[in-house]
LUMMARDREN-696658 format. One line per 2 residues: for each residue x, y, z of N, C-alpha, C, O, CB. Coordinates in Angstrom, 2 decimals, padded with zeros to 5 digits. Atoms other than C-alpha are relative to their C-alpha. Glycine has a CB too. Example, Ala and Ser with C-alpha at 12.3 -4.5 7.8 and 13.67 -1.06 7.14 Angstrom:
<atoms>
000.89/-001.19/000.00/012.30/-004.50/007.80/000.90/001.20/000.00/001.94/001.18/000.66/-000.99/000.03/001.25 ~ -000.82/-001.19/-000.06/013.67/-001.06/007.14/-000.77/001.09/000.73/-000.26/002.20/000.90/000.41/000.46/-001.42
</atoms>
This chain:
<atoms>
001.22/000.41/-000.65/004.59/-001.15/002.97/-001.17/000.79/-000.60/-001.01/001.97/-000.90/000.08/000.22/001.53 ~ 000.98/-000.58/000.86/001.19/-000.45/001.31/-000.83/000.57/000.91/-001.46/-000.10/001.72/-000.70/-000.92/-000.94
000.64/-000.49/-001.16/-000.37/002.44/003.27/-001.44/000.90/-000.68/-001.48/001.27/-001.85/001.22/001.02/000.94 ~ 001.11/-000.65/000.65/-003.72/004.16/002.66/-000.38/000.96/000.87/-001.14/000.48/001.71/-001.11/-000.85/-000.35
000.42/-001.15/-000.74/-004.28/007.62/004.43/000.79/-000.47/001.31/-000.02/-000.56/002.23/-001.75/000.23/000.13 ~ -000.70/-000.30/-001.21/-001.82/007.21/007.26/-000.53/-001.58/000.93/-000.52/-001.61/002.16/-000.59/001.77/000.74
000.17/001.00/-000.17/-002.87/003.66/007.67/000.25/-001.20/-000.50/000.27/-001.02/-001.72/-000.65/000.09/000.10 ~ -000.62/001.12/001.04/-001.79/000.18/006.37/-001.78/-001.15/000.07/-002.75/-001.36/000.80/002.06/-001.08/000.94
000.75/000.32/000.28/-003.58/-001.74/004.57/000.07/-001.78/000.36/001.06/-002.46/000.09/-000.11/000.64/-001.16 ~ 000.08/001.12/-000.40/-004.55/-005.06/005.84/-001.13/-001.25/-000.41/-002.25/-000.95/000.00/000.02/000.32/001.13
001.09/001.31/000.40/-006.73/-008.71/004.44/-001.09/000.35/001.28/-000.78/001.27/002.04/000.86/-002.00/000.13 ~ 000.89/000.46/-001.61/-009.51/-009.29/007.47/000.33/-000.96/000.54/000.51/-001.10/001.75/-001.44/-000.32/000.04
-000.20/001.36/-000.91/-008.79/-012.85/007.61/001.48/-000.02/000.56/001.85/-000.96/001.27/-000.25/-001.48/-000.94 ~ -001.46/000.08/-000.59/-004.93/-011.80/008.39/-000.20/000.42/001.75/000.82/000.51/002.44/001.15/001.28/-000.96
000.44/-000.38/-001.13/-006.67/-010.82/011.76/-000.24/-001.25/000.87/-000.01/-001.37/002.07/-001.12/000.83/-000.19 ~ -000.20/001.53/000.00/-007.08/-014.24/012.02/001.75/-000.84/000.61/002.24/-001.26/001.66/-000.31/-000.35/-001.79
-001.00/000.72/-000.25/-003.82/-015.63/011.06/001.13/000.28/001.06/001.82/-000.57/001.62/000.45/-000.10/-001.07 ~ -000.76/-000.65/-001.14/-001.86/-013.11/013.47/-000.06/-000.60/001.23/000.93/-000.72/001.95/-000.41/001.27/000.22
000.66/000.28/-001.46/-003.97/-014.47/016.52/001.04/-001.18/000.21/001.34/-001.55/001.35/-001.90/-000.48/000.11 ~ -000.30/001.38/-000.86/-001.99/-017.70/016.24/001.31/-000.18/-000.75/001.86/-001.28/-000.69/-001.22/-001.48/-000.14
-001.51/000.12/000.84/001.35/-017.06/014.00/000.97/-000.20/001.10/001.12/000.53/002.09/000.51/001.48/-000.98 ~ -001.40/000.62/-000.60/004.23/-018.72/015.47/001.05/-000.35/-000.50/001.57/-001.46/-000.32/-000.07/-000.92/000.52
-001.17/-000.37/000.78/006.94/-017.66/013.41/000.89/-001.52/-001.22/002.02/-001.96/-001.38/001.14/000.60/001.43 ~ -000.17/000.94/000.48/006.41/-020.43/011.09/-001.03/000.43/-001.49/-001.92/001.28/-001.37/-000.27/-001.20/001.05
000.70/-000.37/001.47/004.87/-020.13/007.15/000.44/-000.21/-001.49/001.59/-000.65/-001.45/-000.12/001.31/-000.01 ~ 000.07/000.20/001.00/004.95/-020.45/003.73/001.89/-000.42/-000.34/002.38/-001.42/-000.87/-000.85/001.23/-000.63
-001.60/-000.32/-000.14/008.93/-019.60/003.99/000.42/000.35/000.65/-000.40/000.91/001.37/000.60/000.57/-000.51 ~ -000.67/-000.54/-001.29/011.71/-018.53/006.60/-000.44/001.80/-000.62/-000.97/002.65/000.11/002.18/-000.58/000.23
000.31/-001.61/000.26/011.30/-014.93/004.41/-001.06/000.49/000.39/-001.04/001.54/001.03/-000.04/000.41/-001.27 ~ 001.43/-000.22/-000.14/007.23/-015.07/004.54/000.32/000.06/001.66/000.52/001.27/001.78/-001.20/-001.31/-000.73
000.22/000.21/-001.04/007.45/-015.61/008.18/000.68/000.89/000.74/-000.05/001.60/001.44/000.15/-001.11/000.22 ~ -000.10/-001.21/-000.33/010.03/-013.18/009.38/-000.76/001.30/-000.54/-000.69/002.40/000.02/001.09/000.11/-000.12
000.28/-001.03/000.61/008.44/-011.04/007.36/-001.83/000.20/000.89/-002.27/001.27/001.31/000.24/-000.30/-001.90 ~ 000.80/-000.12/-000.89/005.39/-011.49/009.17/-000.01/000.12/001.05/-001.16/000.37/001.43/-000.46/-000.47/-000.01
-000.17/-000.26/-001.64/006.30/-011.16/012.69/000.52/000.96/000.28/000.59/001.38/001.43/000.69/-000.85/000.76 ~ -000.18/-001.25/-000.07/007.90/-007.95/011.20/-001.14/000.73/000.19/-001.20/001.73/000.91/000.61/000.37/-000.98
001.52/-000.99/000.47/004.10/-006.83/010.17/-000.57/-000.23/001.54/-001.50/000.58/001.58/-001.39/-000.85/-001.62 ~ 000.88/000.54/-001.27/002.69/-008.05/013.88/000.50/000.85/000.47/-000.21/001.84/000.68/000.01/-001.38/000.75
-000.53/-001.33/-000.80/005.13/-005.83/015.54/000.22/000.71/000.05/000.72/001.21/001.05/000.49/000.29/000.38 ~ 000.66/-001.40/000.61/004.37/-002.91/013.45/-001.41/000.16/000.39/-001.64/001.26/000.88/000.01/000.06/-001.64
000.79/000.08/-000.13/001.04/-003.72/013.89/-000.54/000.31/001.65/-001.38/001.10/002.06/-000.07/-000.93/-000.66 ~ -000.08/-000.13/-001.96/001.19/-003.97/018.02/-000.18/001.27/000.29/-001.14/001.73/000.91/001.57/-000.40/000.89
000.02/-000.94/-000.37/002.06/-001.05/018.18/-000.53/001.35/-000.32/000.15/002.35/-000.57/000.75/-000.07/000.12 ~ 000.33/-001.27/000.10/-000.61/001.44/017.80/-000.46/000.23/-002.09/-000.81/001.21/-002.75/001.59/000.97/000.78
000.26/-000.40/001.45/-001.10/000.74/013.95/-001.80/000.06/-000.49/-002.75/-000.64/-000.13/000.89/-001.25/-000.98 ~ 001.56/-000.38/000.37/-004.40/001.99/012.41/-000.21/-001.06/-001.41/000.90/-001.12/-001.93/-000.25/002.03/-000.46
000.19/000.81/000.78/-005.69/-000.64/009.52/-001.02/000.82/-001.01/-001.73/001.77/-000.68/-000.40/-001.26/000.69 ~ 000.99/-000.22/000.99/-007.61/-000.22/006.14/000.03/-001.16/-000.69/000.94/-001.64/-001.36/000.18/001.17/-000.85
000.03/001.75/000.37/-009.15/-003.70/005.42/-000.30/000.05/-001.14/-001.15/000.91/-001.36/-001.02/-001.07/000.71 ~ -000.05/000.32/001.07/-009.07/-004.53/002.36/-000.41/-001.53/-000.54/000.25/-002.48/-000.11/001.10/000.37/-000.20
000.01/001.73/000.94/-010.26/-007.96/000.22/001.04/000.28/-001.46/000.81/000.57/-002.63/-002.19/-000.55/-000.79 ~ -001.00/000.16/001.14/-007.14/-008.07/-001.67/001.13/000.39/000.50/001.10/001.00/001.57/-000.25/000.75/-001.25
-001.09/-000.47/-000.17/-003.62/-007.48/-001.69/000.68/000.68/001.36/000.47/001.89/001.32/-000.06/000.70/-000.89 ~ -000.69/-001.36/-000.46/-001.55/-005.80/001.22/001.05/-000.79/000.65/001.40/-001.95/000.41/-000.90/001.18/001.05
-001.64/000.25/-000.41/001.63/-005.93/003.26/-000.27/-001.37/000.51/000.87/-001.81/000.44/000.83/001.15/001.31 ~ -000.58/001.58/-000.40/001.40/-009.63/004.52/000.12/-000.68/-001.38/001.09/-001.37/-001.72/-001.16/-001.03/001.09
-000.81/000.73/001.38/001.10/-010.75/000.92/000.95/000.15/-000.70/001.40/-000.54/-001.61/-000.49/-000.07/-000.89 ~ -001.35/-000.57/001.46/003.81/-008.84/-000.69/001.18/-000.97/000.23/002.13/-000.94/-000.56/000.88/002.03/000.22
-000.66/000.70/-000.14/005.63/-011.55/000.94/000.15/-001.51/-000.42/001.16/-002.17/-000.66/000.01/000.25/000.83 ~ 000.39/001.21/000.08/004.06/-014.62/000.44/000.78/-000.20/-001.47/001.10/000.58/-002.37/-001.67/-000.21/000.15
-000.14/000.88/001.63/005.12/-017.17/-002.46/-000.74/-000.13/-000.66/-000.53/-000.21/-001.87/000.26/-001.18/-000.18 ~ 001.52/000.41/000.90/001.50/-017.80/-003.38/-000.23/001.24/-001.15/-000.73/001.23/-002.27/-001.66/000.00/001.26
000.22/-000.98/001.34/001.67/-014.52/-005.03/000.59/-000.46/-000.98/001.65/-001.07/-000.86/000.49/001.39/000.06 ~ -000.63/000.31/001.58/002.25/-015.06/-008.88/-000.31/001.45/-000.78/-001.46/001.80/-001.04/-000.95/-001.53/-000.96
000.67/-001.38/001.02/002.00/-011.74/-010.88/-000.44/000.87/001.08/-001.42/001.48/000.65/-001.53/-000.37/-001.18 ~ 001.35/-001.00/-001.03/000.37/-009.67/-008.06/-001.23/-000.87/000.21/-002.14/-000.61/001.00/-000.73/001.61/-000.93
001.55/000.45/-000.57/-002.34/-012.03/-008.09/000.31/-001.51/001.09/001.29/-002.23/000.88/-001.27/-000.52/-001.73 ~ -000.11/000.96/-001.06/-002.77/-014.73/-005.01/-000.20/-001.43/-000.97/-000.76/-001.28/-002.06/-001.26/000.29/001.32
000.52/001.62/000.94/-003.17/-018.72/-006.64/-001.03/-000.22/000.85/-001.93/-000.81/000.25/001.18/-001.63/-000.09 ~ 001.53/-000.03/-000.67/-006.07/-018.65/-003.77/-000.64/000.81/000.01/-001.38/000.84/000.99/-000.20/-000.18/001.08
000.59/-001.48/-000.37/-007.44/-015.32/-004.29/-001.21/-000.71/000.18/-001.32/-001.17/001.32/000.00/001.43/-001.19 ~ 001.39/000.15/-000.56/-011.12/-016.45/-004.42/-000.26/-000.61/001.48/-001.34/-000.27/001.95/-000.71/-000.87/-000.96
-000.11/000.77/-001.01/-010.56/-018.58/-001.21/000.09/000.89/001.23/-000.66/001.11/002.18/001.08/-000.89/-000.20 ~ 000.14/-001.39/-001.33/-009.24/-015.83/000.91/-000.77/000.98/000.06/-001.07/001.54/001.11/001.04/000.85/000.16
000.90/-000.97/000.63/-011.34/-013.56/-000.83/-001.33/-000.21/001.21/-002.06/000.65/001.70/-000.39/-000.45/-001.87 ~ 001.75/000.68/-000.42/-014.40/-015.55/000.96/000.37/000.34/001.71/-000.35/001.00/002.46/-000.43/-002.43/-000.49
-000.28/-000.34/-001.02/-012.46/-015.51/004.05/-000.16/001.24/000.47/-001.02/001.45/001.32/000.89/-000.31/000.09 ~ 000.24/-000.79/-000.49/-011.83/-012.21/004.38/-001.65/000.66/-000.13/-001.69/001.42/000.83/000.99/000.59/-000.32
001.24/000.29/000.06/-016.02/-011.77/003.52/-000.79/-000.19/001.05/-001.90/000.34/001.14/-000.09/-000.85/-000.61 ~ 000.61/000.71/-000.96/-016.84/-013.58/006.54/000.36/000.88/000.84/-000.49/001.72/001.16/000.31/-001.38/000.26
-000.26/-000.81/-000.43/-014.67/-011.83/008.50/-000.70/001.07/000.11/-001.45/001.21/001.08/000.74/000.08/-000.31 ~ 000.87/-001.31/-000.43/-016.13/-008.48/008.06/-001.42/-000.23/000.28/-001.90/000.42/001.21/000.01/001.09/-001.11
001.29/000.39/000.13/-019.54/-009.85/007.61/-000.20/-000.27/002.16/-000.94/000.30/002.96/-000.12/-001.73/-001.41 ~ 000.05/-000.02/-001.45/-018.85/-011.08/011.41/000.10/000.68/001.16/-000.61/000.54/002.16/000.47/-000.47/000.21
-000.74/-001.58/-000.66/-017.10/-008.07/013.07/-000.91/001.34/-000.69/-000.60/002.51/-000.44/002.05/000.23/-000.66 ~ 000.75/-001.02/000.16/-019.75/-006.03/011.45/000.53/001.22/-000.61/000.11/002.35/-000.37/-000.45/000.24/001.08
-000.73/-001.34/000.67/-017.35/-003.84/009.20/-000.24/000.10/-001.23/-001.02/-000.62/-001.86/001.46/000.10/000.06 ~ 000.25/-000.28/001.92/-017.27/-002.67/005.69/001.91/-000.34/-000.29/002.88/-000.32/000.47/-000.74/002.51/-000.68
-001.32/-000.47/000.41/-014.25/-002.87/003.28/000.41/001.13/-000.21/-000.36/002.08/-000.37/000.32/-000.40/-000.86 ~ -000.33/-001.62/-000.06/-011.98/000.01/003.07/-000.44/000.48/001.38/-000.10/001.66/001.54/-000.87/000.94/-001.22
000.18/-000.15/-001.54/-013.06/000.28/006.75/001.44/000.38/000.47/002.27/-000.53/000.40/-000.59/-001.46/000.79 ~ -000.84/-000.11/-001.36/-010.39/001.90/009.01/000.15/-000.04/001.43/-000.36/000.88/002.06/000.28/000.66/000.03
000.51/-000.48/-001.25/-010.10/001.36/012.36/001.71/-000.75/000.63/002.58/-001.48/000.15/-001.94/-000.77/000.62 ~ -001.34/000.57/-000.83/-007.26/000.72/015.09/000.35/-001.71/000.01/-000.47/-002.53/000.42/-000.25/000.43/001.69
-000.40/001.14/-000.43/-005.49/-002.39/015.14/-000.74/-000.76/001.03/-001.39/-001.80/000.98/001.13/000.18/000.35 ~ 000.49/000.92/-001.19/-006.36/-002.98/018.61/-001.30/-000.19/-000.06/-001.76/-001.33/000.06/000.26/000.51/001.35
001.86/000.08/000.09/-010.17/-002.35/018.29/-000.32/-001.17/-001.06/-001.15/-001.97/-000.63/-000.88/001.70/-000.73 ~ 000.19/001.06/001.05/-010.11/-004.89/014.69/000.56/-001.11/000.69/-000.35/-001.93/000.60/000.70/000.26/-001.45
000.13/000.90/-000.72/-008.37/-007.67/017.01/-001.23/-000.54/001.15/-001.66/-001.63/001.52/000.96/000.20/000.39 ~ 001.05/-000.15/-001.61/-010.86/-006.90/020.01/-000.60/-000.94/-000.56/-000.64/-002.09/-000.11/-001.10/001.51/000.58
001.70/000.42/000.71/-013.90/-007.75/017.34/000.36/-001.12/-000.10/-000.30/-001.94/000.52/-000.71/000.63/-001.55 ~ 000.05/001.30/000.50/-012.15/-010.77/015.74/000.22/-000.80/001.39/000.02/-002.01/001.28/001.14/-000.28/-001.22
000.02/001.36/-000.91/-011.60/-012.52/019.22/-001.49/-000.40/000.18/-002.16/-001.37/-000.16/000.72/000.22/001.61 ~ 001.41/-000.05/-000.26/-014.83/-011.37/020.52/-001.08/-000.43/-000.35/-001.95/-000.83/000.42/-000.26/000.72/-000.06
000.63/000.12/001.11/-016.63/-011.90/017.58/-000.36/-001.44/-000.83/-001.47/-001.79/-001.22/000.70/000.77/-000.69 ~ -000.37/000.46/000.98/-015.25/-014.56/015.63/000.68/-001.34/001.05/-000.07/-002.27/001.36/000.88/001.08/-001.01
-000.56/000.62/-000.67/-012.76/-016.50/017.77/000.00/-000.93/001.05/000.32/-002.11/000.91/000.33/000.48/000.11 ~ 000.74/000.29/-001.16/-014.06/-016.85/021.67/-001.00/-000.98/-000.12/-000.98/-002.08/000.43/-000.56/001.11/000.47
001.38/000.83/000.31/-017.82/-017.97/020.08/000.83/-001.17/-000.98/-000.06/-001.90/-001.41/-001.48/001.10/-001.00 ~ -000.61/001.23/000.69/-015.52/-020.68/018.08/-000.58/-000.26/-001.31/-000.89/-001.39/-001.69/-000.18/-001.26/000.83
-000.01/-000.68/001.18/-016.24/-019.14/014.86/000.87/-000.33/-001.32/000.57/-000.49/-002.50/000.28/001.15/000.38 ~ -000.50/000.06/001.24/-013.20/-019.57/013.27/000.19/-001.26/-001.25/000.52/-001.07/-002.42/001.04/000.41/000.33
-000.36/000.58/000.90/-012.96/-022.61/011.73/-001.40/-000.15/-001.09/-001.34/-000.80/-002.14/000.66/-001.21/000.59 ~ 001.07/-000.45/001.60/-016.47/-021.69/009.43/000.63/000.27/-000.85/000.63/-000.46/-001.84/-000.97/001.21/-000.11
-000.91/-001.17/000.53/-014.01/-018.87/008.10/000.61/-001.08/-000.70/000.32/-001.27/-001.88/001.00/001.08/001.06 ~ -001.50/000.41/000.66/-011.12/-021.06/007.31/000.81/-001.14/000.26/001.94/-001.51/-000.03/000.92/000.93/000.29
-000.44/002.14/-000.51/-011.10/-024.90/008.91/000.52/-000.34/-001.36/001.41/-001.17/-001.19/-001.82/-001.54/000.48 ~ -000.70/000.64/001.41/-010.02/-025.63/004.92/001.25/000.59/-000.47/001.68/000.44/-001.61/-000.95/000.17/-001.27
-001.17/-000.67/000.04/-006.88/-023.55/005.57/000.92/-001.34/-000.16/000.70/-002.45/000.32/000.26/001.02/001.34 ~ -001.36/001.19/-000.77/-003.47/-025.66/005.35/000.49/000.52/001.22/001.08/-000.37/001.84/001.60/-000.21/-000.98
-000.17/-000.50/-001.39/-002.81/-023.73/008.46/-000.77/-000.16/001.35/-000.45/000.07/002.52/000.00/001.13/-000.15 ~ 000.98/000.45/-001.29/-005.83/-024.88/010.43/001.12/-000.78/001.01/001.25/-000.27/002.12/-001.48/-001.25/-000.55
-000.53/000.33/-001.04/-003.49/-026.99/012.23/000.92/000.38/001.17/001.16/-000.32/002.15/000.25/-000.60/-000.34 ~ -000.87/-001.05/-000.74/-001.35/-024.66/013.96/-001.29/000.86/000.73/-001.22/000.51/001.91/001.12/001.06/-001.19
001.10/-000.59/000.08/-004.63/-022.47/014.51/-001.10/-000.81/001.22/-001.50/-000.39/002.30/-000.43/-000.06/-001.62 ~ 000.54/000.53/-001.43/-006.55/-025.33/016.35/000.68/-000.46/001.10/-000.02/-000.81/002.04/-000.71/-000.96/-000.14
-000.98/000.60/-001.21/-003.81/-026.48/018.76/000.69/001.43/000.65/001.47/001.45/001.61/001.43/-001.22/-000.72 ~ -000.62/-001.37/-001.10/-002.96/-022.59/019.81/-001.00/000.62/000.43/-002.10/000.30/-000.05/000.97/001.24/-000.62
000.58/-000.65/-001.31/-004.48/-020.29/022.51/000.12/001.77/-001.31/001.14/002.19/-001.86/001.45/-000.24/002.11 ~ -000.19/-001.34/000.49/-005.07/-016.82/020.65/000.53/001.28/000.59/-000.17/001.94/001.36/-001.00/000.27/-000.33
-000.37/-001.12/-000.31/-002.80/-013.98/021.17/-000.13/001.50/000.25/000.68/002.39/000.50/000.38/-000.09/-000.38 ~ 000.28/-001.09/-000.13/-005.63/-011.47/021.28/-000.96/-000.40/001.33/-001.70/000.53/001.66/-000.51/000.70/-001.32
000.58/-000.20/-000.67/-007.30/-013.00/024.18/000.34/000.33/001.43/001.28/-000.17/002.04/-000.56/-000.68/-000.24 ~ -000.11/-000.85/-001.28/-007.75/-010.86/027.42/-000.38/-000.25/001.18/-001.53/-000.25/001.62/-000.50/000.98/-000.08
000.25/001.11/-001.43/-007.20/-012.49/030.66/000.25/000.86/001.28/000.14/000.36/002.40/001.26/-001.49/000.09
</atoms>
């Protein structure tokens, strides 16, 4: 797992895809492998956002070489993201506090599909209830 000062390193827009993952994705590997990173993440994990590379992609198929076949795409995504939540890259901050923002922020005000309505995942995304909101 790719960690940076006692923190893992995380996309912005994966702040996103977490809210509404339902153990479904690219592959059965990509997907356990993500619901491994969520429940590392749950619990107490500190983040360093990054536009590029980190532990949810090391899984994905889209990687070719280390590099994404959408990098510019997510690239923009994650962009927005911080741009919205008001962070920098290389920003650290708690898990829970970087969900808070993206519901708050991003999500709630019905935000996300600016970000990333041109996802192939939008559809999963608009038909679920987000897993960071606080009832």
């Amino acid at each position: 797992m790719k960690e940076k000062q006692n923190s893992i390193c995380l996309r912005p827009h994966h702040g996103m895809c977490l809210a509404y993952f339902e153990g479904r994705g690219y592959s059965r590997e990509f997907a356990e492998h993500m619901g491994k990173i969520l429940d590392i993440m749950e619990r107490d994990a500190r983040v360093s956002l990054t536009v590029g590379g980190d532990v949810i992609c090391s899984a994905c198929p889209n990687l070719k070489g280390q590099v994404c076949v959408t990098a510019d795409q997510v690239a923009e995504y994650d962009r927005k993201v911080l741009l919205l939540c008001g962070l920098q890259e290389n920003e650290t901050i708690s898990f829970a506090e970087f969900t808070e923002k993206v519901e708050k922020l991003i999500l709630q005000p019905g935000k996300r599909k600016e970000i990333c309505g041109n996802c192939q995942w939008d559809g999963i995304c608009s038909s679920r209830k987000s897993r960071w909101i606080k009832e």
